[in-house]
C-alpha positions in Angstrom: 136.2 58.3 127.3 138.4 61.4 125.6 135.9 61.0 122.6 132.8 61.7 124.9 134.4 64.7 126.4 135.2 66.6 123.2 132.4 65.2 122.2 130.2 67.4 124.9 132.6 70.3 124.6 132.0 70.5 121.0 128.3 69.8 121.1 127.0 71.2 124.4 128.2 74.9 122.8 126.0 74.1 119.5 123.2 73.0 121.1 123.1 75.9 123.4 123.5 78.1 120.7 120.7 76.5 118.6 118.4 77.1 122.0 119.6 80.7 121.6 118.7 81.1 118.2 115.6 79.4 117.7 113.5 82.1 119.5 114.8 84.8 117.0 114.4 82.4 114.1 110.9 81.7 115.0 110.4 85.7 115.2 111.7 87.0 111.8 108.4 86.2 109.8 106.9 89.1 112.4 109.7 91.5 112.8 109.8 91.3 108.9 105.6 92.0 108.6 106.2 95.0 111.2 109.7 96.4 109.4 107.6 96.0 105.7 104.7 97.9 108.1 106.8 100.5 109.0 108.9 101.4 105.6 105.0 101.6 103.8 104.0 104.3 106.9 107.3 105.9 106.1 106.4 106.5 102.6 102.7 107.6 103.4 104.4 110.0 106.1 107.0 111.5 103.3 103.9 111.8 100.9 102.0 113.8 103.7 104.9 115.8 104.2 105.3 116.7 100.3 101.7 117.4 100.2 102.1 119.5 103.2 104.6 122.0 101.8 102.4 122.1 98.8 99.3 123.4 100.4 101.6 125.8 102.7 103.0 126.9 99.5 99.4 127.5 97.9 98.0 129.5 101.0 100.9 131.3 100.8 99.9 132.6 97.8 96.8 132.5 98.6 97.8 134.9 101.5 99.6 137.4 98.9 96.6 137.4 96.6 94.3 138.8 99.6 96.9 141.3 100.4 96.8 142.3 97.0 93.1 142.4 96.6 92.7 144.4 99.7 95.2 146.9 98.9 92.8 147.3 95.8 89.9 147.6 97.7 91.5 150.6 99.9 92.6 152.4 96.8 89.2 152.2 95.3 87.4 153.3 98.3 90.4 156.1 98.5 89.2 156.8 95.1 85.2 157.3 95.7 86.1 159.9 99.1 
């Protein structure tokens, strides 16, 4: 009779515990498709960042080359009047 009680004591816990677990077991091969998902968006949003600051660097300059060009323009129309 002792033997059947620490029996369920011992077991009852385990099983319990394997009831627990099965649910998160059974949901890994997803959570591991959307983590995989998520690091490959991560990247694509990093790139999009980096090209980002790239093209706000080039109209920048951009930018600086009109200025320039326009303050060519005034001086040559200063020039002809």
């Amino acid at each position: 009779m002792l033997i059947w009680i620490v029996l369920a004591v011992v077991l009852l816990p385990l099983v319990v515990l394997a009831l627990a677990v099965r649910p998160v077991l059974s949901r890994l091969p997803h959570l591991r498709r959307a983590s995989v998902a998520l690091q490959r968006r991560a990247a694509e949003a990093e790139a999009l960042r980096e090209t980002a600051e790239a093209l706000q660097q080039r109209a920048e300059g951009i930018q600086q080359q009109l200025d320039t060009a326009q303050h060519h323009l005034a001086l040559i129309k200063a020039k002809r009047s």
